[in-house]
Each structure stands twice: as structure tokens, then as C-alpha cells.
C-alpha positions as CSV (number, residue, x, y, z in Angstrom):
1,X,129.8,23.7,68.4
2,X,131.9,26.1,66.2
3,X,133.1,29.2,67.7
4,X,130.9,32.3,66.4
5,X,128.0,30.2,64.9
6,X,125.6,32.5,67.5
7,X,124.5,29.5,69.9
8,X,125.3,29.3,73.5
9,X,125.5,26.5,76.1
10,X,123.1,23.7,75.7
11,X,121.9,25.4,72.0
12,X,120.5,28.4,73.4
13,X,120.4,31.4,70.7
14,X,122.1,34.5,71.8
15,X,120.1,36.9,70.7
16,X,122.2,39.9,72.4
17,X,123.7,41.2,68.8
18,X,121.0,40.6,66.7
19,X,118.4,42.6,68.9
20,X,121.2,45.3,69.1
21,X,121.4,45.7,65.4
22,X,117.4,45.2,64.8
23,X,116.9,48.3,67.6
24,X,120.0,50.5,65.9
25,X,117.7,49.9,62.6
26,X,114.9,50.8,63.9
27,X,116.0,54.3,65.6
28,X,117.2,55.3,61.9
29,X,113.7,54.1,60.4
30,X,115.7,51.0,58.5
31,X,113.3,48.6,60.4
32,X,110.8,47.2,58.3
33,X,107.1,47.7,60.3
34,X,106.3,44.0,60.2
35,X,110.0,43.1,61.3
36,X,109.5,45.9,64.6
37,X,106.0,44.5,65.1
38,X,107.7,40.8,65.3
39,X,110.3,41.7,67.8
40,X,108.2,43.8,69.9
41,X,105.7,41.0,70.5
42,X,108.7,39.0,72.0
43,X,109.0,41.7,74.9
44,X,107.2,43.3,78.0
45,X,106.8,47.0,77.3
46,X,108.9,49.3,75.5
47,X,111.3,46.7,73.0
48,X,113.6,49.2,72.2
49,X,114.6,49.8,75.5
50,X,117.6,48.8,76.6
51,X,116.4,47.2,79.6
52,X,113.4,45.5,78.1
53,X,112.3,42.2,79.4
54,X,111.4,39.2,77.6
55,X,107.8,38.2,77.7
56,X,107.0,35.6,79.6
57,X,105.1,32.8,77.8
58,X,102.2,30.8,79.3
């Protein structure tokens, strides 16, 4: 894989950066609401937290 093209080992997505950005945009209200609905469904609790836990699916 290229260097920088945001997968990891074995094609896992790092999502690290991107959720970084998306919760900076949110704080300053640049978050759409149906973008911050998205990404909160995707985590336990609290998705702006920056210990928040991914939710686990059945």
C-alpha cells in the first residue's frame, strides 16, 4: 500500500485523524447535524469524548 493513503495493516481504516477533525468541527458548530448524528451512532456514550469507545456491533 502507498504511504499516507489512510489504511493500516491488513486494510484496516485509521480513523484516528478523521474523527479528530469531525470532533474539532463539531466544537466550533462546523459539523453538519446529520454528519454528528452519523458519527455518534458509531460510538458508546459521549462521541466527542476523547476517550469514547467504539460500539460494539452484534
Amino acid at each position: 500500500m502507498a504511504s499516507g493513503d489512510g489504511r493500516g495493516r491488513a486494510g484496516h481504516v485509521k480513523i484516528g485523524p478523521w474523527l479528530a477533525k469531525a470532533r474539532t468541527k463539531h466544537r466550533v458548530g462546523q459539523l453538519r447535524q446529520e454528519h454528528a448524528t452519523l458519527v455518534a451512532s458509531l460510538f458508546d456514550g459521549d462521541w466527542t469524548d476523547e476517550a469514547a469507545r467504539p460500539t460494539v456491533l452484534a
